[in-house]
C-alpha positions as CSV (number, residue, x, y, z in Angstrom):
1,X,-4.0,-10.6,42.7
2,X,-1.7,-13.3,42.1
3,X,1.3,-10.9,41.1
4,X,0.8,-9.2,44.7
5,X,3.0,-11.3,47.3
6,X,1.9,-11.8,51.0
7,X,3.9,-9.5,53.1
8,X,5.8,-12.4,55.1
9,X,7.8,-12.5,51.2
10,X,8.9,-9.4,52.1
11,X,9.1,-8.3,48.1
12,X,6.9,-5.3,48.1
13,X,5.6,-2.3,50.6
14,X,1.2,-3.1,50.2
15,X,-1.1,-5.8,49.4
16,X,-2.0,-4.0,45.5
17,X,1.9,-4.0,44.6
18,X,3.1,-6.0,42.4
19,X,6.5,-7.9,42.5
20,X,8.9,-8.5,39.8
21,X,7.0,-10.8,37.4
22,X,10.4,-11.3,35.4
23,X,11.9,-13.4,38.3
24,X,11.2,-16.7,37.2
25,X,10.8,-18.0,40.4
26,X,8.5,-15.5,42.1
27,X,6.5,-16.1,38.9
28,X,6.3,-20.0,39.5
29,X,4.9,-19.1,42.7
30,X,2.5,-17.0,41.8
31,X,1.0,-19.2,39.1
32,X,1.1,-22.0,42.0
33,X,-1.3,-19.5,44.3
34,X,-3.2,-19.3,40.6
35,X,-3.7,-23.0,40.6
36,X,-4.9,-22.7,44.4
37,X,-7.3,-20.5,43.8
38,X,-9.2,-22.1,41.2
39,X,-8.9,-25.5,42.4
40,X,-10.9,-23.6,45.6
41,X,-13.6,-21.4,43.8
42,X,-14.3,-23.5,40.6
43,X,-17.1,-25.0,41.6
44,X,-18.3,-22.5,44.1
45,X,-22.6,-21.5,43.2
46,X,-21.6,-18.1,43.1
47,X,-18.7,-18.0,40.9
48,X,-19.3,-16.0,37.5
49,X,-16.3,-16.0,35.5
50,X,-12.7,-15.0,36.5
51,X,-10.9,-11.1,36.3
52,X,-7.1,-12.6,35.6
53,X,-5.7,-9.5,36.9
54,X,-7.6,-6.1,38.2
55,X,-7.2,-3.2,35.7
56,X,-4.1,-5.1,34.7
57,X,-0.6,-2.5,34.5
58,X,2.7,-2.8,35.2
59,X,5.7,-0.3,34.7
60,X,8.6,-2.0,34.2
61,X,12.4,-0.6,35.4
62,X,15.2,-1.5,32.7
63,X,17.2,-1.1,35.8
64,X,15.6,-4.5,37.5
65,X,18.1,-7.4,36.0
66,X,15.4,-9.9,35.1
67,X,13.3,-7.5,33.2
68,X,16.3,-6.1,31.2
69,X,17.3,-9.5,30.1
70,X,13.8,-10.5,29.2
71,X,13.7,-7.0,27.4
72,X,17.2,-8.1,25.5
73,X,15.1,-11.4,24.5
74,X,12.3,-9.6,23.3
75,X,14.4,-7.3,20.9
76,X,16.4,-11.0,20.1
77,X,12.9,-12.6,19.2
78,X,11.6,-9.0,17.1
79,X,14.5,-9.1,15.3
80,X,14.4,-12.9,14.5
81,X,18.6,-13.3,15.7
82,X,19.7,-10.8,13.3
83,X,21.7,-8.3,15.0
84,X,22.8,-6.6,12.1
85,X,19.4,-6.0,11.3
86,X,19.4,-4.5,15.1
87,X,21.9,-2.4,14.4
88,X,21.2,-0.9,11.2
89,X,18.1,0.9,13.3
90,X,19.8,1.9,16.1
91,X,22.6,4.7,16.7
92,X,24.1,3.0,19.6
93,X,25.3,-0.2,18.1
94,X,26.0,-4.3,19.9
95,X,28.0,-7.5,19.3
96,X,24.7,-9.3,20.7
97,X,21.8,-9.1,22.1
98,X,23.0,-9.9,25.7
99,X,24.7,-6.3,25.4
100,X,21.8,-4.4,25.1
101,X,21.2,-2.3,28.0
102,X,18.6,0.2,28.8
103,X,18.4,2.9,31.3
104,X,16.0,4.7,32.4
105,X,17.5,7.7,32.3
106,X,17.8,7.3,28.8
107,X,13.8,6.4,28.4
108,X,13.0,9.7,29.8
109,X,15.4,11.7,27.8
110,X,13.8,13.9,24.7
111,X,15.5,15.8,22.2
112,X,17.7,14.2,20.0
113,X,17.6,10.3,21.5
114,X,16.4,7.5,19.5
115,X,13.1,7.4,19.3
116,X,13.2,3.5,17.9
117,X,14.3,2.3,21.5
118,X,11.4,4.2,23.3
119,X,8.9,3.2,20.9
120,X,10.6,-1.1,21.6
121,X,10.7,-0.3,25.0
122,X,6.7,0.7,25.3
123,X,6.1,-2.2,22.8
124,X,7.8,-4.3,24.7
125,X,6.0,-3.3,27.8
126,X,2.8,-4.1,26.4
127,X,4.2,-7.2,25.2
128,X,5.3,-8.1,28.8
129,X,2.3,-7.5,30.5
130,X,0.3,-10.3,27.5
131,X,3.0,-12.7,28.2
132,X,2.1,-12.7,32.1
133,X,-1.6,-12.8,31.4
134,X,-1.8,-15.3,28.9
135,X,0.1,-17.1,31.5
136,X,-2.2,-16.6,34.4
137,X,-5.5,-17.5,31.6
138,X,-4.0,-20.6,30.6
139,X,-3.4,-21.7,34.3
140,X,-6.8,-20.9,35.0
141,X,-8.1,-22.8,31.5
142,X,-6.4,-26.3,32.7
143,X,-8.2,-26.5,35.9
144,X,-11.4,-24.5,35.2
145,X,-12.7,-24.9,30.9
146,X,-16.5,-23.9,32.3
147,X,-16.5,-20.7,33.5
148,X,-15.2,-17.3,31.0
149,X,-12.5,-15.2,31.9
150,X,-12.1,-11.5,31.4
151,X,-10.3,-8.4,32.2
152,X,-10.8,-5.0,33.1
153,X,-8.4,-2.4,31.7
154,X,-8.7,1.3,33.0
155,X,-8.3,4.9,31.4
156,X,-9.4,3.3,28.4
157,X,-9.5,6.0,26.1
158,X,-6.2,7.0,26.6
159,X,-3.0,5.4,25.7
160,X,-1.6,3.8,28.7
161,X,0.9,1.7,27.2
162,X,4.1,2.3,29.5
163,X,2.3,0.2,31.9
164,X,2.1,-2.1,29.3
165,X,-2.3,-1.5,29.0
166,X,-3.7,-2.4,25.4
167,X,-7.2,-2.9,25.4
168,X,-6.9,-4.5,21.5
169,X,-5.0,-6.7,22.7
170,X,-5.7,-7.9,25.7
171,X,-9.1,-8.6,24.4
172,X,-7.3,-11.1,22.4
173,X,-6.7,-13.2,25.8
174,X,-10.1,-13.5,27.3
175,X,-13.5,-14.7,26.3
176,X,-15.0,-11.2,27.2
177,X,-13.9,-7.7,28.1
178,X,-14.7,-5.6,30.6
179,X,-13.8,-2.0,31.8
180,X,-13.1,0.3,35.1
181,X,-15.4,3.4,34.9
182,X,-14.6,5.8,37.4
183,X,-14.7,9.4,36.8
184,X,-12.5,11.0,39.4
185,X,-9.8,8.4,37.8
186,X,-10.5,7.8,34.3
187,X,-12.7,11.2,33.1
188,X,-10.0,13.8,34.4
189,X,-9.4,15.1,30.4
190,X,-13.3,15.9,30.2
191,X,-15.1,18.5,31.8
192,X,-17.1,17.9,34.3
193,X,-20.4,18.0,32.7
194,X,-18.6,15.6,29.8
195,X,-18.2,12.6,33.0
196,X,-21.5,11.0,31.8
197,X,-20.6,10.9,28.1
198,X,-17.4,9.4,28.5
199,X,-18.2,6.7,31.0
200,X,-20.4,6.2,27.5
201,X,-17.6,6.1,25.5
202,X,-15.3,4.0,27.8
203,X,-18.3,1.2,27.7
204,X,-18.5,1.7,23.7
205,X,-14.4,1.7,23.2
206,X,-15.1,-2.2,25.1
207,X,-17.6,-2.9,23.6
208,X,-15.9,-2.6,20.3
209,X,-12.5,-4.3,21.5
210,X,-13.8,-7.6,22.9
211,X,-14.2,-10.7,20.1
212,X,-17.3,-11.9,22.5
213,X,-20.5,-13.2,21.1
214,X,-22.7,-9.9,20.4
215,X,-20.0,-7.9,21.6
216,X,-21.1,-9.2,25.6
217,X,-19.1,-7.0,27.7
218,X,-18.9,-5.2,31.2
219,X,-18.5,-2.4,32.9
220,X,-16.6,-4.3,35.6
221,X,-16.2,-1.2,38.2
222,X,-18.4,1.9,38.5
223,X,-18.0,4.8,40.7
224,X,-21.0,5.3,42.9
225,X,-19.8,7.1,46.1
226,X,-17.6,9.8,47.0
227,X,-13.0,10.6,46.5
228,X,-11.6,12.7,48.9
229,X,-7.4,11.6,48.6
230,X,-7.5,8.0,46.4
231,X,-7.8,9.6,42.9
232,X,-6.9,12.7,40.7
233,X,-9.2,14.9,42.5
234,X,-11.7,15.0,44.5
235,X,-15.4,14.4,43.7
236,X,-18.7,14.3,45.3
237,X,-20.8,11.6,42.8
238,X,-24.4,13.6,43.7
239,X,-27.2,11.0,43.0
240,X,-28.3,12.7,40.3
241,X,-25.1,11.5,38.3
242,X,-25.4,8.0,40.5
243,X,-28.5,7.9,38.0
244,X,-27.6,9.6,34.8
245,X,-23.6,7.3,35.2
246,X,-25.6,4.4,35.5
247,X,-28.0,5.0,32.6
248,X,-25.6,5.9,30.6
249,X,-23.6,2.1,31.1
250,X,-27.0,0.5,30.2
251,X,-27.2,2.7,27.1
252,X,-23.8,1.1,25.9
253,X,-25.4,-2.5,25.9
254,X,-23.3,-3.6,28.7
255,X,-24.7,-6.8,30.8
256,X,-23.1,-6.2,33.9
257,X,-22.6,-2.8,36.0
258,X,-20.2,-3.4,39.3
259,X,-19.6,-0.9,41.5
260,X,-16.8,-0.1,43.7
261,X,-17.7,0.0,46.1
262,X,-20.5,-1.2,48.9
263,X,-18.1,-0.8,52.4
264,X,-14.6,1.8,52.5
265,X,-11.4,0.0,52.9
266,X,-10.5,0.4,57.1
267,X,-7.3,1.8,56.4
268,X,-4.7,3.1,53.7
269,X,-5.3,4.8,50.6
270,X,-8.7,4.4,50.0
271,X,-10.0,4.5,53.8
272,X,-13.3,5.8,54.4
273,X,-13.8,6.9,50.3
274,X,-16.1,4.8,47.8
275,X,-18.3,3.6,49.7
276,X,-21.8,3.8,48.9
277,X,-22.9,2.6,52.6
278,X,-22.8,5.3,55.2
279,X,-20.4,5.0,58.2
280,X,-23.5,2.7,60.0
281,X,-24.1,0.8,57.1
282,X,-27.0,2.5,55.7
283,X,-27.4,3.0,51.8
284,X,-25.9,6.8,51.3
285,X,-27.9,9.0,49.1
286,X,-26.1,7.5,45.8
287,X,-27.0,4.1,47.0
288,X,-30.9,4.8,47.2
289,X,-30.6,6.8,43.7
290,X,-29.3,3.8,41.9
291,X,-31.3,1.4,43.3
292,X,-34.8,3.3,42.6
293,X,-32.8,3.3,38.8
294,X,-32.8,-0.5,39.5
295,X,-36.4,-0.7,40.4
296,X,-36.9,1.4,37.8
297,X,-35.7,-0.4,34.9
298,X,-38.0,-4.1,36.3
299,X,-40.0,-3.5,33.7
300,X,-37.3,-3.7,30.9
301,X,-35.3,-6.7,32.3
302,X,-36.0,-8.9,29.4
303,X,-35.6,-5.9,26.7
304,X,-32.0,-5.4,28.4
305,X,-31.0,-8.9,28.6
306,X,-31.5,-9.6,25.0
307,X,-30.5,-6.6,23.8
308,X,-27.5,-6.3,21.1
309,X,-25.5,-3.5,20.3
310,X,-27.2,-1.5,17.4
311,X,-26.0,-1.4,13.2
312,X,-23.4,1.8,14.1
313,X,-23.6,5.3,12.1
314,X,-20.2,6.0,12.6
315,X,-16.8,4.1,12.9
316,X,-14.0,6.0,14.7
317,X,-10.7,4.6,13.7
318,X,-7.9,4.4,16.1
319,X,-4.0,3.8,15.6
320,X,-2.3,2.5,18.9
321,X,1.2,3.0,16.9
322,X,-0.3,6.8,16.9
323,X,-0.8,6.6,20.4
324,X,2.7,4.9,21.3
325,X,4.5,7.0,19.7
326,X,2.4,10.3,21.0
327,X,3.8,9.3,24.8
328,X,7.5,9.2,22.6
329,X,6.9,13.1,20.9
330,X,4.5,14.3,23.5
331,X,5.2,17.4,25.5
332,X,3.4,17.5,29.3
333,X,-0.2,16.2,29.7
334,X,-2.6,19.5,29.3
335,X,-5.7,18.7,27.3
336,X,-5.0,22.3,25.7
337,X,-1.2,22.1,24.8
338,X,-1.8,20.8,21.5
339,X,1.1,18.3,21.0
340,X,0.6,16.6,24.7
341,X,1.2,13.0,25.1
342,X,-2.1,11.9,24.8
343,X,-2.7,14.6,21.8
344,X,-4.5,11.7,19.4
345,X,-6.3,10.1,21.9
346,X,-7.9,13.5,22.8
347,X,-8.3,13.2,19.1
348,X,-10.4,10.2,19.1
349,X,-12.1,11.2,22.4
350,X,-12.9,14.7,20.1
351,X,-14.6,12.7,17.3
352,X,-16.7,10.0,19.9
353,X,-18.1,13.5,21.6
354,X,-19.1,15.1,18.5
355,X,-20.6,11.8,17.2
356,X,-22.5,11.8,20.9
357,X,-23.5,15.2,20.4
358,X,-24.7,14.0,17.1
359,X,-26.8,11.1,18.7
360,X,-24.8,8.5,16.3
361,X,-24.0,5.1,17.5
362,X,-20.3,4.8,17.6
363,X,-17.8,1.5,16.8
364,X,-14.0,1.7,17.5
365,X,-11.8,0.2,15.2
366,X,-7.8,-0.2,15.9
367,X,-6.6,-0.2,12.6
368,X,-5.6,-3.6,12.6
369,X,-9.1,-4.9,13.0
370,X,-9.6,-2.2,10.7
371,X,-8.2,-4.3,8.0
372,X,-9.7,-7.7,8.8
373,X,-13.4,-7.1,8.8
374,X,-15.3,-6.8,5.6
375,X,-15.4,-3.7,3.9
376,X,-19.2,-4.5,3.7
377,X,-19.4,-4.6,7.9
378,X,-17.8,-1.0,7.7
379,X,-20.6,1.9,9.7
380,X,-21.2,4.3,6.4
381,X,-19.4,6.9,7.7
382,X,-15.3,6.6,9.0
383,X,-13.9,9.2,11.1
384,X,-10.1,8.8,11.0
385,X,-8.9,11.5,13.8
386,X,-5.8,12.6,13.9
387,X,-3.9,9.3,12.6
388,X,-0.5,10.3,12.3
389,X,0.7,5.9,11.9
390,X,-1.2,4.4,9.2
391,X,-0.4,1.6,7.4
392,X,-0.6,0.4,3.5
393,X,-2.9,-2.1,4.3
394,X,-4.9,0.6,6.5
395,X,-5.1,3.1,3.4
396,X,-6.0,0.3,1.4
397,X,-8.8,-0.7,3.6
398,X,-9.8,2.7,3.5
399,X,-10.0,3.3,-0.6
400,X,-12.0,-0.5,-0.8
401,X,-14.5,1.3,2.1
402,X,-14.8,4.8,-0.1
403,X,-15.2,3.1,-3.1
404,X,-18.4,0.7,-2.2
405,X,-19.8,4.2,-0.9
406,X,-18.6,5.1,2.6
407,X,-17.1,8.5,3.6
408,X,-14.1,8.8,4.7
409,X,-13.3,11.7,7.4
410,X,-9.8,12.8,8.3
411,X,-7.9,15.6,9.7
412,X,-4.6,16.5,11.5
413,X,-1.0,14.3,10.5
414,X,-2.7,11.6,8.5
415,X,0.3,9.0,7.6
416,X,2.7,12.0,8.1
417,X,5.3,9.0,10.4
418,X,5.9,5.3,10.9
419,X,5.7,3.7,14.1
420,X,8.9,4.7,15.2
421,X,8.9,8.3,14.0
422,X,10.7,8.4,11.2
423,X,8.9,10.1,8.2
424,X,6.4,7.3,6.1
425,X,7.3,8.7,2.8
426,X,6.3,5.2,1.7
427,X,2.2,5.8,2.1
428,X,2.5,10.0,0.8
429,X,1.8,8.6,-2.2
430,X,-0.8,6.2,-1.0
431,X,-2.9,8.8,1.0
432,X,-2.7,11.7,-1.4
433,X,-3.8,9.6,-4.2
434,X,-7.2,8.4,-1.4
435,X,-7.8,12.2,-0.6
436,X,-7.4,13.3,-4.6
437,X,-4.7,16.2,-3.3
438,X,-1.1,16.6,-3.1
439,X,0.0,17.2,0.3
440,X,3.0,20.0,0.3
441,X,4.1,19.9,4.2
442,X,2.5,21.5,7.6
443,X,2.3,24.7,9.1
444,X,1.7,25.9,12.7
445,X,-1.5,27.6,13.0
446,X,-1.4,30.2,16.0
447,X,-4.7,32.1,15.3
448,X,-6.8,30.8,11.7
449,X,-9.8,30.0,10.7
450,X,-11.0,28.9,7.4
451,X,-14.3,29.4,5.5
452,X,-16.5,26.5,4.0
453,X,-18.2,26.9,1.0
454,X,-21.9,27.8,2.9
455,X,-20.1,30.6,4.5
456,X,-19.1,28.8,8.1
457,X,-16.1,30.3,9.9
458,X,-14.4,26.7,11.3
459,X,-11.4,27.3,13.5
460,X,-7.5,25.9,13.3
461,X,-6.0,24.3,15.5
462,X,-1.8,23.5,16.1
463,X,-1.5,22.8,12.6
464,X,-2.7,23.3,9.1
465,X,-1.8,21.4,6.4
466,X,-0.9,22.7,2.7
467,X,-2.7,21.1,0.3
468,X,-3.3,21.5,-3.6
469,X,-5.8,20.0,-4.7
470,X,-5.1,17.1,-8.0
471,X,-8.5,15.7,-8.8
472,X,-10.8,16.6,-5.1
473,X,-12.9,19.7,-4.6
474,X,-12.3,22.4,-2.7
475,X,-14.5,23.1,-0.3
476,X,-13.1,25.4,2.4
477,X,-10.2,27.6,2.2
478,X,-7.9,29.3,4.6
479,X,-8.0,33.2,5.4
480,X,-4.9,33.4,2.7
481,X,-6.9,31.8,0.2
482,X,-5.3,28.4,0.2
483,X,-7.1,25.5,0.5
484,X,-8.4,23.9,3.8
485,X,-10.3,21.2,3.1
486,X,-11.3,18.6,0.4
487,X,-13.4,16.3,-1.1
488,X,-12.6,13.2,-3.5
489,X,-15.0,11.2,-4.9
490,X,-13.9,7.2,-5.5
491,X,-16.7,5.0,-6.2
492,X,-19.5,5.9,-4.7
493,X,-18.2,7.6,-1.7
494,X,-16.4,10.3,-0.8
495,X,-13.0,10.9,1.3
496,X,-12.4,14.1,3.1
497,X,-9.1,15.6,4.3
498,X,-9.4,18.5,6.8
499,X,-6.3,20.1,7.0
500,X,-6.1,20.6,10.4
501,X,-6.5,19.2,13.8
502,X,-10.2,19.7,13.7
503,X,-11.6,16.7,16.2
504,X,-9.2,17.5,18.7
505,X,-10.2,21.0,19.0
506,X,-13.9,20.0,20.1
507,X,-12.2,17.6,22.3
508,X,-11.1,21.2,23.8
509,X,-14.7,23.5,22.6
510,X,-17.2,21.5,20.9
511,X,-18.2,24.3,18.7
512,X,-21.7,23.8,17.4
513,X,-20.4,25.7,14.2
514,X,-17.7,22.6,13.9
515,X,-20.8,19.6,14.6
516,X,-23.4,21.0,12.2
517,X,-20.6,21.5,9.4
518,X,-19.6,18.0,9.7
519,X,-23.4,16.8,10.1
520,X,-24.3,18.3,6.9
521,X,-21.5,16.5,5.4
522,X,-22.1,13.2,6.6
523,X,-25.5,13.3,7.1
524,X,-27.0,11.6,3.4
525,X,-25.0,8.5,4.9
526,X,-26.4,8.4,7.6
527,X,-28.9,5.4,7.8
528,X,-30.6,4.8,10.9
529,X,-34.6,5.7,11.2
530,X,-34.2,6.3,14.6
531,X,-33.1,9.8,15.4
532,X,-33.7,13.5,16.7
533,X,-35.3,15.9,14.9
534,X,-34.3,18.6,16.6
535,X,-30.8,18.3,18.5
536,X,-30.8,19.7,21.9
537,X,-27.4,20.1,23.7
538,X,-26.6,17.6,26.5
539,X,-29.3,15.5,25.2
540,X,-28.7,11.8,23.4
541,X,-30.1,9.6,21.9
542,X,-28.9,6.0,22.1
543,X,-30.1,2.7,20.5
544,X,-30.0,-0.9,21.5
545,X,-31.7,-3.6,18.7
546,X,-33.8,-5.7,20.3
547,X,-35.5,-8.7,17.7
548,X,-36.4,-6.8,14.5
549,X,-36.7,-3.1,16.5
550,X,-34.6,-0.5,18.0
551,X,-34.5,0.3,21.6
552,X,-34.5,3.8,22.2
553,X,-33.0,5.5,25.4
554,X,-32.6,9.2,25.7
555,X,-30.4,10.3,28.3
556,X,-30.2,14.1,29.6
557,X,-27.7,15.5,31.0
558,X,-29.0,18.8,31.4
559,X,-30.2,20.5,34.7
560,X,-33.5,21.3,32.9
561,X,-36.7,19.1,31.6
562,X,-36.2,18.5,27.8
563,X,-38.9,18.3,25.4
564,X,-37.9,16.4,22.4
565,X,-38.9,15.3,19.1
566,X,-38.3,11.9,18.0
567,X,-38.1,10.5,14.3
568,X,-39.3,6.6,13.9
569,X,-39.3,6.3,11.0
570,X,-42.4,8.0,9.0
571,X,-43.9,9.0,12.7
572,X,-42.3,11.9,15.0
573,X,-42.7,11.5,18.6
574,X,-42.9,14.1,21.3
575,X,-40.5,12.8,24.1
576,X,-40.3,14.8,27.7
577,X,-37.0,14.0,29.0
578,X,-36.0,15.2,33.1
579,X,-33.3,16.5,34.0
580,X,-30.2,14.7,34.9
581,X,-32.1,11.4,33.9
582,X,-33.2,9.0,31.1
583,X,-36.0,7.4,29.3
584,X,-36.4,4.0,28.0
585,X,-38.7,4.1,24.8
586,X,-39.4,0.4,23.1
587,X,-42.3,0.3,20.9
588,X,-40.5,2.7,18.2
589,X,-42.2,0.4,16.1
């Protein structure tokens, strides 16, 4: 990568570090190795397009020189030259700019320190990391206009941005996005038998972020072999998930699966792991599995080529300021502590599950694309997990979607902060007048449940909000009576407000008593005519629209043979799934 020096520079300790971008002139030399590169490869047969840095991240020291005085002109440029304006946010005040310093000490501090400065310095690493790829893409752009560029963020559905990763907007810099996929890296929050699902929703959480022509995408590395030492823990990919993994990236409508990788590094960290050739060069078990997939899936080339991305049922809505300011307030990084540094994203990662589980074809929105597409482009039905930052114009967004006949679902802190913590008294208003309540304050929930109006017993989870109701209908309660959740009819939709933290709990459980409560709710807006009739855990059905018909692919991750029943429309179909495999159905006409 062009940010990795040679060793002769003697500026790092391995050929994957990275040096300090912030020196101007290490920077001028790397964009001059930029320059080489493509002036070499441009016109190279085989070249595709160009990665402008592998799953792009970069933590940044305040204790380097350059990067704390490109941090001081980031603050001078956020707060336009005003330092008045600086200090009237901050407890620790300046004559100017050039007196700002950070430590990291005081970055890693809880308690009572600023949380503004955290939440700049994480912005600002984000904001770093775009400055030095739109650098490298426009480099690349002078000498090369005919081939795309893209990039390939990792751990994409968590928040990852003190190393400056934003997949929103990075997608912003490239003609096309991509993704790295590896489970004993990027799956460690699911359980095991979740991997397969959320390499789905790592391809759908791309899919959704790049601004590509019909959403074209890749999933730019996939694990296929085995991790002994190079990851979070060790795992033995059996060829049975070689197949279901890669199945389940086809599913997502991607048009490129690469995996890492054919031949083990010789030496260092990942020596002798990844590979999917044995130590003679002969295809390992995985190897053959995938490519009997591959032969497998001949038939369907053209089908897959053409295929788009389907109408979606469901739209799962996503505030980065949530996230940000999660690694800020966060406590440790357990899946079940409740109020961990990644507590929303688990949140969101809750609701794509439950959707999966649900066979619904999922869209992300980051709430600021949220507010720029057309509240007639809007999936039916809009899960909002968890969204602690949400802005005017989001809630605004939100009434316009209710009111042409959406429903709107959302639990946990909805709007409870701004971006930097403090409290958003500003949108109370604004959200209890969307959900039809008054919202009184939180509670912690140790042990609760609360009961729905058909009789379901639903659990709490961390928190539970107190609500009373102004002009929405009850319809759950809490064990003291008071209400839990509620429904308020705008327009011709509906917005719901669970008053708990309800989608990351099946994050933790996925309680089929939670997914059928919140099927029957959402299910009259649900479109599609193209579905299960009878839902079968670890089996899902996924679309793809190909011409004027829908694609279907079932994929099971079960140990066992599924027999299924498919609805097209007027026709049900009986489907026989195997286990740990998929099925590619196109006539569902």
């Amino acid at each position: 990568m062009s940010g990795s020096p040679p060793g002769w520079m003697r500026l790092t300790h391995g050929h994957s570090d990275v040096a300090d971008l912030d020196d101007p002139e290490f920077f001028a030399l790397s964009l001059s190795h930029v320059r080489k590169v493509v002036e070499h490869y441009r016109d190279s047969p085989a070249l595709d397009s160009w990665i402008l840095w592998n799953e792009p991240g970069r933590s940044l020291s305040p204790e380097h020189q350059h990067t704390q005085h490109a941090f001081q002109r980031y603050l001078e440029e956020l707060y336009k030259g005003d330092i008045a304006a600086y200090n009237a946010k901050h407890y620790r005040t300046v004559r100017s700019f050039a007196e700002i310093e950070t430590r990291a000490s005081d970055l890693g501090q809880t308690g009572f320190i600023s949380h503004h400065s955290k939440v700049e310095w994480l912005s600002f690493t984000i904001a770093n990391l775009q400055e030095k790829l739109a650098a490298i893409a426009v480099e690349v752009k002078k000498l090369d206009s005919n081939h795309p560029i893209h990039v390939n963020p990792h751990r994409v559905s968590q928040c990852l941005a003190d190393g400056g990763q934003s997949i929103w907007q990075e997608a912003s810099l490239v003609d096309f996005m991509g993704c790295s996929a590896h489970p004993s890296w990027h799956s460690v929050r699911f359980p095991r038998e979740r991997f397969s699902t959320s390499l789905g929703m790592f391809g759908d959480l791309t899919r959704s972020a790049t601004k590509a022509e019909n959403e074209y995408f890749w999933i730019t590395e996939l694990q296929g072999g085995v991790t002994l030492r190079s990851s979070f823990f060790p795992l033995t990919t059996t060829p049975a998930e070689a197949r279901l993994w890669l199945w389940e990236c086809i599913a997502t409508g991607t048009k490129a699966v690469v995996y890492w990788c054919a031949n083990a590094r010789s030496d260092g960290y990942e020596a002798g792991e990844w590979d999917l050739l044995d130590v003679n060069g002969n295809p390992s078990p995985q190897l053959e599995m995938i490519s009997e997939t591959i032969h497998s899936l001949r038939a369907h080339c053209e089908i897959l080529k053409e295929a788009r991305p389907p109408v979606p049922d469901v739209g799962i809505l996503v505030s980065e300021e949530g996230q940000i300011l999660d690694l800020v307030e966060g406590e440790g990084n357990a899946p079940k502590n409740p109020r961990n540094v990644q507590c929303s994203s688990d949140a969101v990662s809750g609701a794509y599950l439950m959707a999966a589980d649900l066979s619904l074809e999922v869209k992300f929105y980051d709430l600021k694309r949220f507010v720029e597409t057309p509240v007639e482009k809007l999936p039916q039905v809009l899960l909002a997990p968890s969204l602690t930052v949400v802005t005017p114009k989001a809630i605004d967004q939100m009434r316009a979607a209710v009111q042409s006949g959406k429903m709107l679902m959302a639990d946990g802190f909805f709007s409870w902060k701004d971006s930097y913590g403090r409290l958003a008294r500003s949108t109370w208003h604004q959200a209890d007048s969307l959900f039809g309540v008054e919202w009184l304050g939180y509670e912690a929930v140790a042990e609760d449940n609360f009961t729905t109006k058909n009789g379901a017993k639903l659990p709490g989870f961390f928190v539970r909000a107190r609500l009373k109701p102004t002009i929405a209908s009850e319809v759950a309660r809490w064990r003291d009576g008071t209400p839990a959740v509620s429904i308020n009819q705008i327009g011709k939709g509906t917005a719901c407000r669970m008053g708990t933290q309800l989608f990351q709990h099946y994050f933790l459980f996925a309680e089929p008593n939670v997914r059928n409560w919140i099927w029957d709710m959402m299910v009259p807006h649900v479109t599609s005519e193209l579905r299960l009739v009878n839902q079968v855990q670890g089996l899902r059905l996924r679309r793809l629209q190909y011409k004027d018909q829908e694609v279907a692919i079932l994929i099971n991750s079960t140990d066992r043979q599924q027999s299924v029943k498919m609805h097209i429309k007027t026709d049900v179909r009986d489907c026989v799934v195997p286990a740990q495999d998929a099925i590619l159905i196109a006539n569902t006409i």
